[in-house]
N, C-alpha and C positions, 0 to 999 in steps of 0.2 A: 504494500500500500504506500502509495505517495504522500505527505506531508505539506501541505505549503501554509506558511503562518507568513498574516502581513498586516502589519504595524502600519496604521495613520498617525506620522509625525508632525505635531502639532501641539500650539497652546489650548489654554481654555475661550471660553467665546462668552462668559458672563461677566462680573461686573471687576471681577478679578481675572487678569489672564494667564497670570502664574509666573513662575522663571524659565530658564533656560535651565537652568543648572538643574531643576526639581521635577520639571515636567519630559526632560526630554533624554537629557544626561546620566541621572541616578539610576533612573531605571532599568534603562536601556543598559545600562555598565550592569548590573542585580540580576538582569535576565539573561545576559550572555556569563555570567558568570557559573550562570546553574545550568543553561544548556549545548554551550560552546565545544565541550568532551562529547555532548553526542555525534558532534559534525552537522548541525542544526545553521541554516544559512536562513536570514530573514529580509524581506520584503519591505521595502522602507515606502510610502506614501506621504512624499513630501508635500507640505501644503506652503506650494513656490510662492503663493502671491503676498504670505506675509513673510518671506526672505525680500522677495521685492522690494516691501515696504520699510524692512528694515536697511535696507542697501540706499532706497531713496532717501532719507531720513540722517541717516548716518552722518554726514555734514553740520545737521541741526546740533545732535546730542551723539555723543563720546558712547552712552552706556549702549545705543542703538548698534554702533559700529563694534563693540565688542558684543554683544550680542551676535550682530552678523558673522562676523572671523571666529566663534565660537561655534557657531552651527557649523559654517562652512567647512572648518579641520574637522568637526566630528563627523560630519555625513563622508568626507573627504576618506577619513580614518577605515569608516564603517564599507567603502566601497573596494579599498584596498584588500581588507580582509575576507570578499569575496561575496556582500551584502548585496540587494538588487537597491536601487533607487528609482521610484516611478513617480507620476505625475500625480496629486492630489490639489483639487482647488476650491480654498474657500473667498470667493471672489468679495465676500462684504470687508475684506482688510484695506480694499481701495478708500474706503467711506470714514474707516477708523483713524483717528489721529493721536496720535502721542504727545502731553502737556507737560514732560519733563520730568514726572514723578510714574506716570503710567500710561496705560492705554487708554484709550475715550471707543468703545467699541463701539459700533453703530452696525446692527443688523438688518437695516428695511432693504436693504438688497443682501440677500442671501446667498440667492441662487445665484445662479449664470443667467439664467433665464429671464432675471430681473434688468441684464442689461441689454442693448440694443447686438442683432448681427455682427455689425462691424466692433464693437465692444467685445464680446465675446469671442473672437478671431483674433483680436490683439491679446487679449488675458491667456488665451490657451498659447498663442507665440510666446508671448513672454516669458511664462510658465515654465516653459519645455526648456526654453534655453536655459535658465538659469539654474536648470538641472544640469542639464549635458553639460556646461561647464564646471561643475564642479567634477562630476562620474567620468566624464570624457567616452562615454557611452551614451549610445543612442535609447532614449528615453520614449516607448510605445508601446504602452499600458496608462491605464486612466482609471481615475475615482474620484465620482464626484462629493463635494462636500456635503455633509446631513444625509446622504443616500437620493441628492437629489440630480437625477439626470432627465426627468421627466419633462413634457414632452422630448424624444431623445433626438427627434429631426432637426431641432433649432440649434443643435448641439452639433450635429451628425458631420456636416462638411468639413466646418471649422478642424475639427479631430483630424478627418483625414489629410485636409489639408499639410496637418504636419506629422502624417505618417505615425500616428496614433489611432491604430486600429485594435488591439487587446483594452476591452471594456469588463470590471473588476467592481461596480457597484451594487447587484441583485443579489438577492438572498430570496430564493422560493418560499413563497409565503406572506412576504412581507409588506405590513401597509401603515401607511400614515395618514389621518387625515389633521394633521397639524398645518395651518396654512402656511407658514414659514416653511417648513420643512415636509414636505408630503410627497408619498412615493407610495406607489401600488405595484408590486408583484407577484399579486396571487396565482397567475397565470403564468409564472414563467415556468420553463420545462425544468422536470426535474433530474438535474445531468449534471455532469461532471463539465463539460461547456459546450457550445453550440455555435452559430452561425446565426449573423442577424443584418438585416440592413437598416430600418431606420425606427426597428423597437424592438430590446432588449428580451422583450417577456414574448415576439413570436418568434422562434427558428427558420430560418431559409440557408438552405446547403449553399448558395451561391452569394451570401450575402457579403460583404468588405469587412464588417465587424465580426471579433471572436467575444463572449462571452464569458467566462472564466467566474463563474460567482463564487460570494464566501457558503460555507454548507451552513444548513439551518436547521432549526429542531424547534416541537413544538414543544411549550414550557406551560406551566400551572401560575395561579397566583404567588402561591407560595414562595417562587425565587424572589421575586421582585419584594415582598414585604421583608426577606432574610436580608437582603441587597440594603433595606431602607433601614435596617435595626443594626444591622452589622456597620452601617457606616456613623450609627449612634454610638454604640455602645459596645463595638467591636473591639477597640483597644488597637494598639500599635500596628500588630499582624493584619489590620483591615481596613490601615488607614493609607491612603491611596498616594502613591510618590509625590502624584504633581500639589500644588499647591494654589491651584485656582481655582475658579467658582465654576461651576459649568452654568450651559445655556436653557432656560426655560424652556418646556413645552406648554402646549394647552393642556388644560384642564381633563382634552376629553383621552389625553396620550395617557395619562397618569393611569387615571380611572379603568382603562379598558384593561392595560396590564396587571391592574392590583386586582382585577375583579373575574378575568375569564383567561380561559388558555387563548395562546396566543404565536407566533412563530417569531422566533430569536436568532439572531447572527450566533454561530458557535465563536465564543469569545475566550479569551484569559483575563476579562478584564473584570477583577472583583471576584465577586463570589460567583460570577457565570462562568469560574473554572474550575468549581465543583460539577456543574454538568458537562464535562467535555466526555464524560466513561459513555455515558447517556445519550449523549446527542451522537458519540459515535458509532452506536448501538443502531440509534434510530437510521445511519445514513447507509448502515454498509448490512439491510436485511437481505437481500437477495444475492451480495457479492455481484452486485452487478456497476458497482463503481471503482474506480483508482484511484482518486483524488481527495481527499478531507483537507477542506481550505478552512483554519482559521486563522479570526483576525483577531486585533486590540490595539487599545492604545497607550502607548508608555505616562503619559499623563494619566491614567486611572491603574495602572498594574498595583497592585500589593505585596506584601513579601508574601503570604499567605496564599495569592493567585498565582506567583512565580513557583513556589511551592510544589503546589497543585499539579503546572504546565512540567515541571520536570518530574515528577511522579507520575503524569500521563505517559508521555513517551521514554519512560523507563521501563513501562510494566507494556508496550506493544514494541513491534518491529514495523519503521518507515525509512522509505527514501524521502529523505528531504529536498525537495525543490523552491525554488524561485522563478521568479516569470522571466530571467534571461534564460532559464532552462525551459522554459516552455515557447521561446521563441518560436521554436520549428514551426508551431500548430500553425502559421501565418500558412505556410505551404502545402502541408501535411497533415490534412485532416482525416479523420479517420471515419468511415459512412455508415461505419456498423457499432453499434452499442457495445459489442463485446471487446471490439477491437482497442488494443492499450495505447494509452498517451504517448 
């Protein structure tokens, strides 16, 4: 069985955005520490547009420009030692300002979709390159920010445009009706990945997009209230590296997970890497898949979920991949379900 784990690296988006040092650094140093001996290579989901911002900025304030030369030697470090780096975008960091003590976040454009065509075409150039110089690899895989790629055509040219064809944001199952952030994939096929042309959740063999989701599983109420008490009253082991505020949902996001079963991204992040035994249970009943893709974010891991993630893949047997190792699929896909990665 294949392996792939991939990290959205990134701050917070609420009223605190955290550090560098705590959200991005610590962890990421915690997690490679515990699963480095396995030969475990991870997937990095840079979110370019607040490097951008801190590059833009950096002129202003001193702390902005060591911030930037901080990321950039560690993702720099991380690529060296054999890590992928791929394209993540939270496009509302254009609208955010820094006042010299913090950020001033500003979320009414969240999406990509929030801004115009020709908008959207420059954020994903941008984006891309200020990856590839740091990797000095070609950067074609994508994920969008909050899960939001939806409608995916307004989106669709723009990508290829820069030779960003591996799309990395569905999770079968999955639905928001958050307006900020809402995404519907109840209909996407349930596969290891597929072929798409200008929507993610229908398959076409001949389509320019590859697919590649995180695997998903259906969950009870009960995580989500352990998730809400352990991060009361869980003490140190479950207290989460980063050190910022996360971003609010609606009212009706909360409610539906504390109240009904629901379909979850397979995570390490918190106490959703108590169900990683579980959810790998639920992906692989027929053996009729290769791939177990999870994700998280170094901003939420715990010592507790690190834990967890190095006790999972101590007690199975995985090839561990990255999406430079899944490159091939561009060419080489495979027509038959049984057929391997």
């Amino acid at each position: 069985m294949k392996l792939l784990l991939s990290l959205d690296y990134e701050l917070f988006f609420g009223a605190n955005t955290g550090t560098v040092g705590k959200c991005l650094l610590a962890p990421i140093s915690a997690l490679l520490n515990r699963v480095e001996k396995k030969g475990v290579k991870l997937s990095f989901f840079v979110d370019a547009i607040f490097l951008q911002r801190l590059r833009d900025q950096a002129g202003r304030f001193r702390c902005l420009q060591r911030d930037y030369d901080t990321i950039r030697s560690h993702l720099e470090g991380l690529n060296k030692s054999g890590h992928d780096i791929q394209l993540h975008l939270h496009p509302h960091w254009l609208g955010s300002s820094y006042n010299g003590l913090n950020w001033q976040v500003d979320t009414r454009q969240y999406r990509l979709h929030d801004f115009s065509d020709h908008e959207i075409g420059e954020i994903i150039h941008s984006g891309k390159n200020i990856l590839e110089e740091i990797s000095n690899k070609g950067v074609f895989a994508f994920r969008g920010g909050g899960w939001c790629i939806q409608p995916f055509d307004r989106i669709a040219g723009q990508l290829l445009r820069e030779n960003i064809w591996l799309e990395s944001t569905v999770f079968q199952g999955g639905t928001s009706a958050d307006p900020t952030r809402w995404y519907d994939f109840k209909t996407a096929p349930d596969k290891d990945y597929w072929r798409f042309t200008d929507d993610p959740n229908h398959e076409k063999d001949s389509g320019p997009f590859m697919e590649v989701p995180i695997s998903s599983f259906l969950t009870g109420p009960l995580l989500f209230w352990r998730m809400a008490l352990a991060k009361k009253f869980g003490g140190n082991q479950h207290r989460s590296f980063g050190d910022g505020v996360t971003m609010t949902a609606n009212s009706e996001y909360y409610l539906r997970r504390l109240t009904s079963r629901t379909r979850s991204v397979v995570s390490i992040d918190g106490l959703k890497a108590d169900m990683l035994k579980e959810a790998y249970r639920q992906n692989m009943p027929a053996g009729d898949k290769k791939l177990f893709h999870i994700m998280g974010h170094p901003k939420s891991l715990t010592r507790y979920s690190i834990a967890r993630f190095g006790d999972f893949i101590d007690s199975n047997s995985f090839e561990y991949f990255t999406f430079q190792d899944l490159a091939s699929l561009k060419n080489n896909y495979p027509r038959r379900a049984h057929e391997k990665i």
